[in-house]
C-alpha positions in Angstrom: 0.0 0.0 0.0 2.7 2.3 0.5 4.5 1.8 -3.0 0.6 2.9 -4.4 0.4 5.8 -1.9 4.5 6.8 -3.2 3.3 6.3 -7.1 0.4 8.7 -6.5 2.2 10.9 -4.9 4.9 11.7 -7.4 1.9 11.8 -10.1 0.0 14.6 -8.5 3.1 16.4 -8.1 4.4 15.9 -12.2 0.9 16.9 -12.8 0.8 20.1 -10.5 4.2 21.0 -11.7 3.0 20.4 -15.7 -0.2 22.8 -14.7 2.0 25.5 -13.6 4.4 25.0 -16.9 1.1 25.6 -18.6 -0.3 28.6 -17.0 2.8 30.5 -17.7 2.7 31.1 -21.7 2.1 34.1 -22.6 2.6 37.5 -20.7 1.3 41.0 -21.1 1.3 44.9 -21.9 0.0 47.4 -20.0 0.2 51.3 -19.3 -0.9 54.5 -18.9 -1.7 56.8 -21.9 -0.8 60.5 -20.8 -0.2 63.9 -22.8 3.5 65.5 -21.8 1.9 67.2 -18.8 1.0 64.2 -17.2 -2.3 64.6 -17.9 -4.6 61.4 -18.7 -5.8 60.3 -21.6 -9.4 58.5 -22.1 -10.1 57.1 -25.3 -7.2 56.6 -27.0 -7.1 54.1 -29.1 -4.5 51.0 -29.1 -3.4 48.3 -31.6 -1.1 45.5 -30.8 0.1 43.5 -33.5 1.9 40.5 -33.2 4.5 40.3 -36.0 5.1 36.6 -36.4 1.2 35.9 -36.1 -0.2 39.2 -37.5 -2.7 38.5 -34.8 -4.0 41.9 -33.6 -5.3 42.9 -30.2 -7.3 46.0 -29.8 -8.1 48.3 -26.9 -9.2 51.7 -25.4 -7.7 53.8 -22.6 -10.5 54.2 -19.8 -10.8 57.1 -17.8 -7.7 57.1 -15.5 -5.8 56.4 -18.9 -5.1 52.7 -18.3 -5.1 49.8 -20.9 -4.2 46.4 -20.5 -3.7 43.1 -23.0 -3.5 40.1 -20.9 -2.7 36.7 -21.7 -1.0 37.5 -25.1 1.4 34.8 -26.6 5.1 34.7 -26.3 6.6 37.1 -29.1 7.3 40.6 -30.4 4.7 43.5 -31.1 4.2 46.3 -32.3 1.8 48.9 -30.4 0.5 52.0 -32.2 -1.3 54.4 -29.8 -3.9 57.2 -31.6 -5.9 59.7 -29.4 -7.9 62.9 -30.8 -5.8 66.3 -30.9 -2.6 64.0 -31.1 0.3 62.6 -32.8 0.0 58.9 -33.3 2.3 56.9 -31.2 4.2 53.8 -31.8 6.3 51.7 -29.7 7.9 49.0 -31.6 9.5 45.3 -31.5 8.3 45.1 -27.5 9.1 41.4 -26.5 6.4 39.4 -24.7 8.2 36.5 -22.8 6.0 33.9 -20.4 5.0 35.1 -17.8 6.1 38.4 -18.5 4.2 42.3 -17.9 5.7 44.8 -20.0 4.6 48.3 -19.2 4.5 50.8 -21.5 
């Protein structure tokens, strides 16, 4: 009964340990959209692109300016930020690693 209870034991703990291999993936990209003042930003308008996919994620700053993609896939993106009254805005080749939160 022992050897069974031993055997079980080191399953649920290669299977715990695979789980957690799993839930780590992707990471994310977050930030703040602000004018040079440090003044907020609601509304702008975000576009991540991933550039080995060409997957794109899109968003909107809400009213303290913050945005957020979660869970995205490991690899590079591009981010292009518009808002009225300015100069689009684009951050380029950011690197997404697992488990990783990138703020821009």
């Amino acid at each position: 009964m022992a050897r069974k209870g031993r055997y079980f034991l080191l399953f649920v703990s290669a299977f715990l340990a695979t789980g957690s291999l799993l839930a780590a993936t992707g990471g994310s990209v977050s930030g703040v959209i602000a004018d040079q003042s440090g003044a907020v930003i609601q509304g702008a308008t975000l576009k991540l692109v991933n550039l080995a996919q060409r997957t794109t994620y899109q968003g909107i700053s809400d009213k303290q300016g913050l945005y957020s993609f979660p869970d995205l896939p490991v690899g590079r993106y591009d981010l292009t930020i518009e808002a009225s009254g300015f100069a689009p805005q684009r951050k380029t080749n950011l690197t997404v690693d697992a488990a990783s939160a990138i703020r821009v």
